[in-house]
C-alpha positions in Angstrom: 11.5 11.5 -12.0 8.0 10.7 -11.3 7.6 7.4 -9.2 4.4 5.6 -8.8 3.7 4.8 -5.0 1.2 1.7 -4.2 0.0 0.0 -1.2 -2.0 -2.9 -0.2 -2.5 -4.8 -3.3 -4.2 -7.7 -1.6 -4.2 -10.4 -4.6 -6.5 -7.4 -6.6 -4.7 -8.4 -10.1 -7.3 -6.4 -11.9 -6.9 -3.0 -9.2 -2.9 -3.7 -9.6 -3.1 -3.8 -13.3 -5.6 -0.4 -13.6 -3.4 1.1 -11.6 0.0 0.4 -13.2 -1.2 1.5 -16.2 -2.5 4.7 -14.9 1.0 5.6 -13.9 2.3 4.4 -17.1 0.2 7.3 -19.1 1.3 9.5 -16.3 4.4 9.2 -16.7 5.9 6.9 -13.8 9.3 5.1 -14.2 10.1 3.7 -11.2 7.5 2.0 -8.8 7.7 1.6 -4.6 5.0 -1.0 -3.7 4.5 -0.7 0.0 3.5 -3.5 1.4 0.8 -6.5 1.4 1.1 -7.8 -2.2 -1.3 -10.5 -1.2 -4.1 -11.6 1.5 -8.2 -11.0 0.8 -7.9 -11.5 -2.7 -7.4 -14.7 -5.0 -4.9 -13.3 -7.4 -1.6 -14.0 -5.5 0.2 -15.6 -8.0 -0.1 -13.1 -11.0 0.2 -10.2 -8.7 3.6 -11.5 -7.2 4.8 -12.3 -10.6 4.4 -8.7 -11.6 5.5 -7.4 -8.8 9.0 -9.8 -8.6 9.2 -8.4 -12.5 8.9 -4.6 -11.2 11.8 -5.4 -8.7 13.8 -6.8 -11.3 13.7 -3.3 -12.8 14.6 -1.4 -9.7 11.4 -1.3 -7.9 11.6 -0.8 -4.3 9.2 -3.5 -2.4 8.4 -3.4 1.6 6.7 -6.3 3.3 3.4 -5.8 4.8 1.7 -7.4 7.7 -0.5 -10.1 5.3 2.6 -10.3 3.5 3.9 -12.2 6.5 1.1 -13.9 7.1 1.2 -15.7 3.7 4.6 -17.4 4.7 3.7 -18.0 8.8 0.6 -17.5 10.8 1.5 -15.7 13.6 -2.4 -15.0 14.9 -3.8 -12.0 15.6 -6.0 -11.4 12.3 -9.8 -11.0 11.6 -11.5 -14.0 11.0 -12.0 -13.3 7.1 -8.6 -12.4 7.0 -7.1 -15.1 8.7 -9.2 -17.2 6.1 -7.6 -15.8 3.3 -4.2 -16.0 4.8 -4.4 -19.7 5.6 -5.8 -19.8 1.5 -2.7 -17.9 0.3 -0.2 -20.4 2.6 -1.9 -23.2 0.8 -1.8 -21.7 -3.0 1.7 -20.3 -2.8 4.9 -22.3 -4.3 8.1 -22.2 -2.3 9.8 -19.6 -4.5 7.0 -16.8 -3.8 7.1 -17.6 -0.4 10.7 -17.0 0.1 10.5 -13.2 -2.1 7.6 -12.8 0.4 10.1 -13.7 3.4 13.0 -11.9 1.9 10.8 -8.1 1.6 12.5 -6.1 3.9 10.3 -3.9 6.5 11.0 -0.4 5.3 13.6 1.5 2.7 15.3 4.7 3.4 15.9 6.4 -0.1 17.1 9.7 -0.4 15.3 12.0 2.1 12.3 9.4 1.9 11.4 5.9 4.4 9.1 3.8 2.9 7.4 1.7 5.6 4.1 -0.6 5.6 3.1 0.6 8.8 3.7 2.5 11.5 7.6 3.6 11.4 7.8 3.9 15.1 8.1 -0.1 15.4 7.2 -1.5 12.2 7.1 -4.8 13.1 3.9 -4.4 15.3 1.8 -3.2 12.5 0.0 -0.4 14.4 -2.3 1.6 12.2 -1.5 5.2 11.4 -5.1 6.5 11.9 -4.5 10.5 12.8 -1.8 13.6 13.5 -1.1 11.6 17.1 0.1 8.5 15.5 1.8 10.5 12.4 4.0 12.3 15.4 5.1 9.6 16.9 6.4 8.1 13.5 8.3 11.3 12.6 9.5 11.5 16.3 10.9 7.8 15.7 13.1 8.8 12.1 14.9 11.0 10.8 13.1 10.9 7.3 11.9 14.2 6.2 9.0 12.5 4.1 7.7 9.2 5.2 5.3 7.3 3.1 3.1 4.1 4.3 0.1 1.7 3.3 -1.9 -0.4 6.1 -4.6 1.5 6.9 -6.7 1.5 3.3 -7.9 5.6 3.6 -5.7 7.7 1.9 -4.5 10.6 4.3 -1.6 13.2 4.6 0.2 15.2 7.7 2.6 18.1 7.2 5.1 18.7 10.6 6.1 22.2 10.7 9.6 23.9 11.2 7.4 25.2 14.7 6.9 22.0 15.4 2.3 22.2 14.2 1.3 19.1 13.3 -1.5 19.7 10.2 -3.9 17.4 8.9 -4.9 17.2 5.1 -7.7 15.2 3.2 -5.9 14.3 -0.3 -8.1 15.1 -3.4 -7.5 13.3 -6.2 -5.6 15.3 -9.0 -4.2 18.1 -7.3 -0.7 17.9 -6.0 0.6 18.4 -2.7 3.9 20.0 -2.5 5.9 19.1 0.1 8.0 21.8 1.2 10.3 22.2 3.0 11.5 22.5 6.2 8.2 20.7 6.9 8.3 16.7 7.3 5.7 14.8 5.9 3.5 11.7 6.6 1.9 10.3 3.6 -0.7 7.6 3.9 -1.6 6.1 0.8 -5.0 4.4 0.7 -5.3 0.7 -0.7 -4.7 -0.5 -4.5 -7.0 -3.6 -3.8 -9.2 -3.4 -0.8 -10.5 0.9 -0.4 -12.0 1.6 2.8 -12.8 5.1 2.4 -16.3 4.7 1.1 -14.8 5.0 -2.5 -14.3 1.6 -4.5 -11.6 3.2 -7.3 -8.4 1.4 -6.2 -6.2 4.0 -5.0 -2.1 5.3 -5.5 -0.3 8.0 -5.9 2.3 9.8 -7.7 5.9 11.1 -6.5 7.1 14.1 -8.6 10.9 14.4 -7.7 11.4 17.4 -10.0 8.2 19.1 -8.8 8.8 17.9 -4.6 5.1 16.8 -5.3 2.8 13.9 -3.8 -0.4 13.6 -6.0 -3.2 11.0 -4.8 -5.2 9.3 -8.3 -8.1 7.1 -7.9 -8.2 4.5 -10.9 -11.9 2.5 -12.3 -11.3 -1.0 -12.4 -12.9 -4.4 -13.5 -14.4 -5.0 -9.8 -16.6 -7.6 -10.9 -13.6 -10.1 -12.1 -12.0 -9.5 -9.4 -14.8 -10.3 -6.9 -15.8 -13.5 -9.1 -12.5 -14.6 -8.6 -13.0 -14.5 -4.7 -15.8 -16.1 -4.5 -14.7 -19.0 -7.1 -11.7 -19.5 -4.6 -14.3 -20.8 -1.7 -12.8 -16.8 0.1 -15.3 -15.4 3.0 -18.0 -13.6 1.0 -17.3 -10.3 2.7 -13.7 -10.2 1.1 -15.5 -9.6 -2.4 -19.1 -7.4 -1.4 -16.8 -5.1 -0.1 -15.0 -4.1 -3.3 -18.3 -3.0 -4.0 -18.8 -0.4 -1.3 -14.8 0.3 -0.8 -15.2 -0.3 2.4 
């Protein structure tokens, strides 16, 4: 089975949408959405509407740092993106805050954990930024592959059976197989907010037959979705930098 694995949506309907439909002509039939559904952008509602449809067809759903944030400010954010959480609070009904409330923090399926951040204490949302940090997530589960959002540039670590932590850029395309008896960290870049220096939203694809992770970059309508932003009254930054994918 071949499931579609996407992170950091941030309220990017337009991203979300390119995306899913990408991994429809791929072949995708189930979907794990790891994390921040909403925050930065002004699409909440349509977003969590299409994500509450995709669990209602077995999609697995973690919840990610802004996810929390849209249902209680607990500090500790950027200015802009405290901005957009405290718009998100205000423009969510009841109902989408509680599926936001319910999302649990990670999913153990099969040989896989799907976390938002960090696995080594998920609930601090530390970044997963190199091999160091990848270690200490492996060291904290028993996973053999562990996949994650949070940190918006796509990136992938592969644990040896000698214990070699190895580093690998992703290119878009080309499949990474994930043998075995290595363990695996695979960061998955952002859906609606890049920050690699490439604005095509980002996701990748899970081949179960094939034991394959395979990063895609996916065009999309940028300009809607940073007209939207800005119509909202949202901090200027949160839409020029759709632009940049930074």
């Amino acid at each position: 089975m071949r499931i579609a694995v996407l992170s950091d949506i941030h309220a990017n309907a337009e991203a979300f949408e390119a995306c899913l439909a990408d991994a429809a002509r791929r072949g995708a039939r189930r979907h794990v959405l790891l994390g921040d559904l909403v925050g930065y952008g002004a699409d909440p509602h349509r977003v969590l509407d299409r994500a509450q449809a995709l669990a209602a067809e077995g999609a697995v759903i973690v919840k990610g740092n802004h996810d929390e944030a849209a249902v209680l400010d607990r500090g500790g954010m950027t200015a802009d993106a405290a901005a957009a959480a405290a718009w998100t609070r205000e423009v969510l009904d009841a109902a989408q805050k509680e599926f936001l409330a319910s999302l649990p923090m990670e999913v153990e399926e099969e040989d896989r954990l799907y976390v938002h951040a960090d696995a080594a204490e998920p609930t601090r949302w530390h970044y997963l930024r190199d091999a160091e940090d990848a270690r200490r997530s492996l060291d904290a589960v028993p996973s053999r592959v562990m996949l994650c959002g949070h940190v918006h540039v796509p990136a992938l670590y592969g644990l040896t059976a000698a214990a070699k932590l190895v580093a690998f850029k992703p290119v878009p395309g080309v499949g990474v197989p994930l043998t075995r008896p290595r363990r695996w960290v695979g960061v998955l870049g952002a859906v609606g907010q890049p920050r690699d220096g490439n604005p095509a939203a980002c996701y990748a694809m899970l081949d179960e037959a094939a034991n394959e992770l395979t990063l895609h970059r996916v065009p999309y309508d940028i300009e809607s979705a940073a007209a939207k932003i800005r119509a909202a009254g949202l901090p200027e930054r949160l839409a020029a930098r759709l632009f940049r994918g930074q």
